[in-house]
C-alpha positions in Angstrom: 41.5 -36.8 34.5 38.3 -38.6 33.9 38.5 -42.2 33.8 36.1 -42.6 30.3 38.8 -39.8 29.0 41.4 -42.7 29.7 40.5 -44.8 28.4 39.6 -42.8 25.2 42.9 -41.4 24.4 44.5 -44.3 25.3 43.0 -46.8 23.0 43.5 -43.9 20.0 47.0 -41.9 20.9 49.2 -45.6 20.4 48.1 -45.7 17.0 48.6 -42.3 16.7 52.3 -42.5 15.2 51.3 -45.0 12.7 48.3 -42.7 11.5 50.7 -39.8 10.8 53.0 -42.0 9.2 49.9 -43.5 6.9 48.8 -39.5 5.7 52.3 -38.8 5.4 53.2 -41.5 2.8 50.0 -41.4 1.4 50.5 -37.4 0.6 53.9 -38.1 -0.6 52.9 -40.4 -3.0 50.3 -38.3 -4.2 53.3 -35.6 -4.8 55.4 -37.7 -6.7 52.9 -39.1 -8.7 51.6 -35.4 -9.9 55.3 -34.7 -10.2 55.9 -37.4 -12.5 52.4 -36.2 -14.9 53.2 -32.4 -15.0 57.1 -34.0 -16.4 55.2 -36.1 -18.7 53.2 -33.9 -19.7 56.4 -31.3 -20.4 58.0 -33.4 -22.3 54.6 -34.0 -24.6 54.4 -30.5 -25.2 58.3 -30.1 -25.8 57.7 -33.2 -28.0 54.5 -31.6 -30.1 56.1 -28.3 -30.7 59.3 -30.2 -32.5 56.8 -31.9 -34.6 55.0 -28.5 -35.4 58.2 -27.1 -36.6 59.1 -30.2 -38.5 55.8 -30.0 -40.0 56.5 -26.3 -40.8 59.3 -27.2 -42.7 58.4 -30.1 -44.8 55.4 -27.3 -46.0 57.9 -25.1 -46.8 60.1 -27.6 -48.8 56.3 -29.0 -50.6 55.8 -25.4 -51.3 59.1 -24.4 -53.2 59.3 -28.0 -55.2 55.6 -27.0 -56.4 57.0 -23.9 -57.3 60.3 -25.3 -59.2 57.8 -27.0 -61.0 
């Protein structure tokens, strides 16, 4: 092999492990932080729909005490 190609690869393929290991937990980060959002964000919208439908029903019970009236 060239001597210049050496020297390239091996001042670059030592570091190579700890440059995979960098992208990896950088990527798996990124993962888990989107997977905790998306759940947050599941449990907003599970959250708003019980307050719609709480909502729904103190309308209702408004409505027929107007109408007792």
């Amino acid at each position: 092999m060239n001597e210049i190609l050496n020297s390239v690869y091996g001042a670059v393929l030592p570091s190579a492990p700890y440059v995979i290991a960098a992208y990896a937990l950088i990527w798996v980060a990124l993962f888990v932080f989107v997977a905790i959002v998306i759940r947050g964000f599941k449990k907003s919208e599970s959250d708003i729909a019980l307050l719609e439908e709480r909502v729904e029903e103190l309308r209702t019970q408004k409505e027929a005490a107007e109408k007792e009236r």
